[in-house]
C-alpha positions as MATLAB code, in Angstrom:
seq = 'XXXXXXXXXXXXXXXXXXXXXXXXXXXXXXXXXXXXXXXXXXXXXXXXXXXXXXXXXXXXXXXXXXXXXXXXXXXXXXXXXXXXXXXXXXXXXXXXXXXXXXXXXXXXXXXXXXXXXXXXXXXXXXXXXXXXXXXXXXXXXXXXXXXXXXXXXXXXXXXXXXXXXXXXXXXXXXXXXXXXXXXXXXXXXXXXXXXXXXXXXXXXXXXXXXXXXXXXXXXXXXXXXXXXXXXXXXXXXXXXXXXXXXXXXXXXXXXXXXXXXXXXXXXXXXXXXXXXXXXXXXXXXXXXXXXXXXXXX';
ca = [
       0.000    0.000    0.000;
       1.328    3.387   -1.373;
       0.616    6.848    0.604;
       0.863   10.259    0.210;
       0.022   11.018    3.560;
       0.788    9.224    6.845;
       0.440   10.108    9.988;
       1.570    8.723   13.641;
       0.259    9.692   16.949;
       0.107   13.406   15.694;
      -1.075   15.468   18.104;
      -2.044   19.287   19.146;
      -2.125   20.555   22.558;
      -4.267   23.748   23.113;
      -4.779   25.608   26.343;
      -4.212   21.925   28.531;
      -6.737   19.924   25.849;
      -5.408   17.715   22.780;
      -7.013   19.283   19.734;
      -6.068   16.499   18.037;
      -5.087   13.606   19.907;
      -2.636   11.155   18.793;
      -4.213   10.640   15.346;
      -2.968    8.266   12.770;
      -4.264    8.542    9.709;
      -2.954    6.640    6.334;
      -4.186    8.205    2.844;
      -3.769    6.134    0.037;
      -2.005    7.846   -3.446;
      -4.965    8.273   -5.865;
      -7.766    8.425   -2.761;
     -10.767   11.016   -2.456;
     -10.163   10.911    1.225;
     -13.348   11.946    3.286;
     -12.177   13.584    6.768;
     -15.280   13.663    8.815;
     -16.192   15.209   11.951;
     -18.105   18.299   14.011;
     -17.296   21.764   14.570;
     -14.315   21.880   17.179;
     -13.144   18.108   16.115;
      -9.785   18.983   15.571;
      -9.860   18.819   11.686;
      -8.754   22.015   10.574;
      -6.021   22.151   13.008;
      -4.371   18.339   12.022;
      -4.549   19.711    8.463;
      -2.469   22.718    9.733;
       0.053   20.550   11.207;
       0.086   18.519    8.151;
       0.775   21.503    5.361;
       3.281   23.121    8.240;
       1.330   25.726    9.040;
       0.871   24.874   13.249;
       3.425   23.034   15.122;
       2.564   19.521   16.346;
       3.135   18.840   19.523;
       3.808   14.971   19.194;
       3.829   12.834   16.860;
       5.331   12.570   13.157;
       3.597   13.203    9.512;
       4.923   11.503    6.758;
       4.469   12.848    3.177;
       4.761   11.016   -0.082;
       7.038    8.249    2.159;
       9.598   10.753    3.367;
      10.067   12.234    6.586;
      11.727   15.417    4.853;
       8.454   17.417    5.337;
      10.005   20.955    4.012;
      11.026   19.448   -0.029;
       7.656   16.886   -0.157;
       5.579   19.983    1.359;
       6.065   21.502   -2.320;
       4.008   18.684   -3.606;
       0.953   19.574   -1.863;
      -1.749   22.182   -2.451;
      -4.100   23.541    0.091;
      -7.393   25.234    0.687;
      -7.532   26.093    4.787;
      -9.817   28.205    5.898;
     -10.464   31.210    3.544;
      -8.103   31.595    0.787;
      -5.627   34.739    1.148;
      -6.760   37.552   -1.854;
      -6.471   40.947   -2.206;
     -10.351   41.417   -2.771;
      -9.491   45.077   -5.329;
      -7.995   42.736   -7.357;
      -8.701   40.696  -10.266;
      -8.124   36.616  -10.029;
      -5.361   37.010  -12.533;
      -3.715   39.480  -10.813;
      -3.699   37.655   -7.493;
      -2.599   34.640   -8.960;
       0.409   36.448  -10.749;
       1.417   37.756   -7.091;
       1.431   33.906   -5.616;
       2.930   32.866   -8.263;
       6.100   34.750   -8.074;
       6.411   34.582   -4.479;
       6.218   31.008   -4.932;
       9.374   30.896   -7.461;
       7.126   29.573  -10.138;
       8.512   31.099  -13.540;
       5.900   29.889  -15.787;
       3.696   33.062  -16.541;
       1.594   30.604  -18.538;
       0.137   28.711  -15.492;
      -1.632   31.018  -14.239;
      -4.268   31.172  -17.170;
      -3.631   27.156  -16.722;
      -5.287   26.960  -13.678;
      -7.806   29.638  -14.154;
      -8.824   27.692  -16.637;
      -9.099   24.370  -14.509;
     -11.122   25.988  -11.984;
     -13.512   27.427  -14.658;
     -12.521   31.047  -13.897;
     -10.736   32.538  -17.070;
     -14.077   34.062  -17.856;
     -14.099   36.528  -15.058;
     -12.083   38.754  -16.806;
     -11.632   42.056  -14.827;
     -13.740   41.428  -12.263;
     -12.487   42.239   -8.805;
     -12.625   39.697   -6.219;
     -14.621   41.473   -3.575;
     -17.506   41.056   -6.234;
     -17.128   37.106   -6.597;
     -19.436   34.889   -5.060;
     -18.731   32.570   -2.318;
     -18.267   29.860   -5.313;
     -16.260   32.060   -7.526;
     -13.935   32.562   -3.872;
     -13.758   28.940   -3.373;
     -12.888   28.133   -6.985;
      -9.766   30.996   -6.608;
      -8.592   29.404   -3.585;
      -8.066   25.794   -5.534;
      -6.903   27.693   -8.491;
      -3.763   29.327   -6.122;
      -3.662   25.561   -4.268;
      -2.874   24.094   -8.350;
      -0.243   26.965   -9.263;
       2.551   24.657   -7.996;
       0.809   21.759  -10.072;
       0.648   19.373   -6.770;
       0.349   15.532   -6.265;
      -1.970   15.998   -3.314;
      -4.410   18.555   -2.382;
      -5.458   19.182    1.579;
      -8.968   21.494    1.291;
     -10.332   22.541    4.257;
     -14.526   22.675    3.783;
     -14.293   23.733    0.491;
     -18.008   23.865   -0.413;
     -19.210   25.096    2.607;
     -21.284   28.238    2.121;
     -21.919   27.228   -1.868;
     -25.224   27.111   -3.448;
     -26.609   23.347   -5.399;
     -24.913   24.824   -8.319;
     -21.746   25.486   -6.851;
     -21.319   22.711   -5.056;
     -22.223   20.156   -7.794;
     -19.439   22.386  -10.117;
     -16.951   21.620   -7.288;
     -17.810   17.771   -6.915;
     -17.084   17.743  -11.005;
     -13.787   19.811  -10.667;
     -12.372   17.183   -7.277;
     -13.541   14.362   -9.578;
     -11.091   15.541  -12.822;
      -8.634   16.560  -10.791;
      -8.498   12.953   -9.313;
      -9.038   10.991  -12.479;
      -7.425   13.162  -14.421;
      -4.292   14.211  -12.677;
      -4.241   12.036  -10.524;
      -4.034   14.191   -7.908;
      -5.094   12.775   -4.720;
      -7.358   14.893   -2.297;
      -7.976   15.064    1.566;
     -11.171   16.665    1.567;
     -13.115   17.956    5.010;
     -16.959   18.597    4.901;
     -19.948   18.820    6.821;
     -21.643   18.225    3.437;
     -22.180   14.549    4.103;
     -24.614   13.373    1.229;
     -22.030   15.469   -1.299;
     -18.907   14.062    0.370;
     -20.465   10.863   -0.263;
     -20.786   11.045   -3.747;
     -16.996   11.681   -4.320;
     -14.974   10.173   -1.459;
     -13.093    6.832   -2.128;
     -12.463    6.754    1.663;
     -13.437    7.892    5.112;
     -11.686    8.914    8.316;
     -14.080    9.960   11.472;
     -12.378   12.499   13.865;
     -14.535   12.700   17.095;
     -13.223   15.436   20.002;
      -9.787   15.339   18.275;
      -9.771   11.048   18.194;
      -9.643    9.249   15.081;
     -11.986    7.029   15.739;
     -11.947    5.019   12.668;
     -10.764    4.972    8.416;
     -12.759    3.127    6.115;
     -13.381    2.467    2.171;
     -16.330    3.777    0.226;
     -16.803    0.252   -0.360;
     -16.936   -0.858    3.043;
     -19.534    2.111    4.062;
     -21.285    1.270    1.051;
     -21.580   -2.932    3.002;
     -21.933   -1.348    6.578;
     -25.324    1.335    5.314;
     -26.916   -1.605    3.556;
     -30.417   -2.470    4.621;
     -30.178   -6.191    6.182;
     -32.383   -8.124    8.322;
     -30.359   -8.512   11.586;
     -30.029  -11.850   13.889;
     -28.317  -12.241   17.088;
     -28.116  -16.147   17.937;
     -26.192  -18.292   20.268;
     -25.941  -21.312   17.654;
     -24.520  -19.561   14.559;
     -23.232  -22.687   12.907;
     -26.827  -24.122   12.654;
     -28.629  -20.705   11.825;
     -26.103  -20.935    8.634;
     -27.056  -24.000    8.003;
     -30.859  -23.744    8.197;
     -30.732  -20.179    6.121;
     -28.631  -22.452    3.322;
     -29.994  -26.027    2.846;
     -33.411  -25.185    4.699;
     -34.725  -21.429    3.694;
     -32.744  -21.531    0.621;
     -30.947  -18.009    1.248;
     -27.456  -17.455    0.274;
     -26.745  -13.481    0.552;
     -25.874  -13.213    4.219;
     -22.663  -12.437    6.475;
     -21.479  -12.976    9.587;
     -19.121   -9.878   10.741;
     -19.013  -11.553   13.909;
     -19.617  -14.511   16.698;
     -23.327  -14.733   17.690;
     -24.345  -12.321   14.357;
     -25.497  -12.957   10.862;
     -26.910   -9.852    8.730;
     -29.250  -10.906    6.115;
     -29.789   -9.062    2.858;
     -32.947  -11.168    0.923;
     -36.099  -11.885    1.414;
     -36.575   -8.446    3.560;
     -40.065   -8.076    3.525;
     -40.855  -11.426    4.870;
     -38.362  -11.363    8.131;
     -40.975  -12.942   10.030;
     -41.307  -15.907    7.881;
     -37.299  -16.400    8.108;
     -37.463  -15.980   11.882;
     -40.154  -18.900   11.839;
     -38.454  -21.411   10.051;
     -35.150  -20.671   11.831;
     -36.847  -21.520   15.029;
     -38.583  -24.275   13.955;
     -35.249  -25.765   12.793;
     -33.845  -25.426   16.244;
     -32.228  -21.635   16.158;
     -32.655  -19.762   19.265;
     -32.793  -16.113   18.223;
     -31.804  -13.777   20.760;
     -32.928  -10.368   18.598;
     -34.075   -9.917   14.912;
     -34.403   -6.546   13.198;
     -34.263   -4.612   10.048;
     -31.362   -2.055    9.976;
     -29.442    0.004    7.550;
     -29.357    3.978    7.434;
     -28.621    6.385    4.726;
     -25.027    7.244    4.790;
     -25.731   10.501    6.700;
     -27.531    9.022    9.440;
     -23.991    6.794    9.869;
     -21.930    9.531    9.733;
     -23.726   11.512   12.708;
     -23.984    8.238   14.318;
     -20.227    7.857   14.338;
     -19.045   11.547   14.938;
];
């Protein structure tokens, strides 16, 4: 397994409370990486420590495999917080400034990017005048002048309207497939998150409570008929040979999640006891993957 970013025990001590505390986190190169959590979870801060802008005050970050953070910190792009602009000033024009004080010699890339981001219509418009959208889109524009490998964006469609925000899922999703540019994205926007995200991480009051795949949310939302039993082996057997259902799982001793035959749990209950299965519980359950989320964080 490959990563752009990896993190051990990384942690952020404010005012005698860890921030973050001793998170962990592993994202893969070529990930959509969903980072999840409330107001005051500690997100914005680890993603501070992780582009070098706050001090941790344990732990280590590893970037692209290397532990020298100051050359593979010019591989990454970010978005944190509200991006820096000199609002009586065009986009061009602000981009122009970055891009010198960045080194970056190219005069070409900054109509590159405007471009990418869908702004090299604005013309002379000055950026007091842009929209929230048009603001947000500037900020990823100035996080691409140094053409990155990985992008760190900190709530970047918070505040944007249905049109904006489905424009921003489009422009993380080309970057990704084509650039290949992998993205740590935070957002309250669950449902939207959703719909781009190839994986998860859950920060709750600074813990990391747990990293997962899109596929593997996809397998823990679905709706399932659920049995808790103290004779697993022969509820197996009985949904098999006897009920004649084959899409089940058991994730663990004394549980077996069901996924056919949902609207007729009561019948499956029946013949399961009949053929000697003691059920201790049996219940439909499966939630939309917002209800999970909140459930988690």
């Amino acid at each position: 397994m490959e990563y752009v970013l990896q993190t051990e025990a990384l942690t952020k001590i404010y005012g005698g409370t860890k921030v973050v505390n001793e998170v962990s986190m592993h994202v893969e190169r070529g990930s959509i990486y969903g980072f999840i959590g409330k107001n005051g979870a500690g997100k914005t801060t680890f993603m501070r420590m992780v582009a070098g802008l706050a001090r941790p005050g344990a732990g280590t970050v590893t970037l692209f495999g290397s532990r020298d953070l100051k050359r593979q910190r010019m591989r990454i792009g970010t978005l944190i917080e509200e991006p820096g602009c000199f609002p009586g000033m065009t986009a061009a024009e602000n981009l122009q400034i970055v891009r010198r004080s960045l080194g970056i010699t190219e005069r070409g890339r900054v109509d590159e990017v405007l471009e990418l981001t869908g702004l090299s219509d604005v013309g002379k418009k000055k950026v007091r005048n842009f929209s929230m959208g048009m603001k947000q889109r500037l900020g990823i524009a100035i996080s691409m002048l140094r053409n990155p490998d990985f992008l760190i964006l900190d709530e970047p469609i918070n505040g944007l309207d249905p049109t904006g925000i489905k424009d921003m899922r489009d422009l993380f999703i080309r970057l990704n497939h084509e650039r290949q540019i992998t993205i740590l994205i935070s957002s309250h926007i669950l449902g939207e998150l959703s719909k781009v995200a190839t994986h998860y991480g859950v920060v709750r009051e600074g813990v990391l409570i747990e990293e997962f795949s899109a596929a593997e949310l996809a397998l823990r939302c679905r709706r399932c008929q659920k049995l808790v039993t103290e004779n697993t082996e022969t509820a197996v057997r009985v949904l098999e040979e006897v009920i004649n259902i084959h899409s089940f799982d058991v994730p663990e001793p004394g549980v077996i999640r069901i996924f056919e035959r949902l609207s007729d749990t009561a019948e499956t209950n029946r013949q399961l006891v009949e053929n000697g299965v003691i059920l201790r519980e049996s219940y439909l359950t499966g939630q939309d993957l917002e209800g999970y989320f909140m459930e988690l964080s």
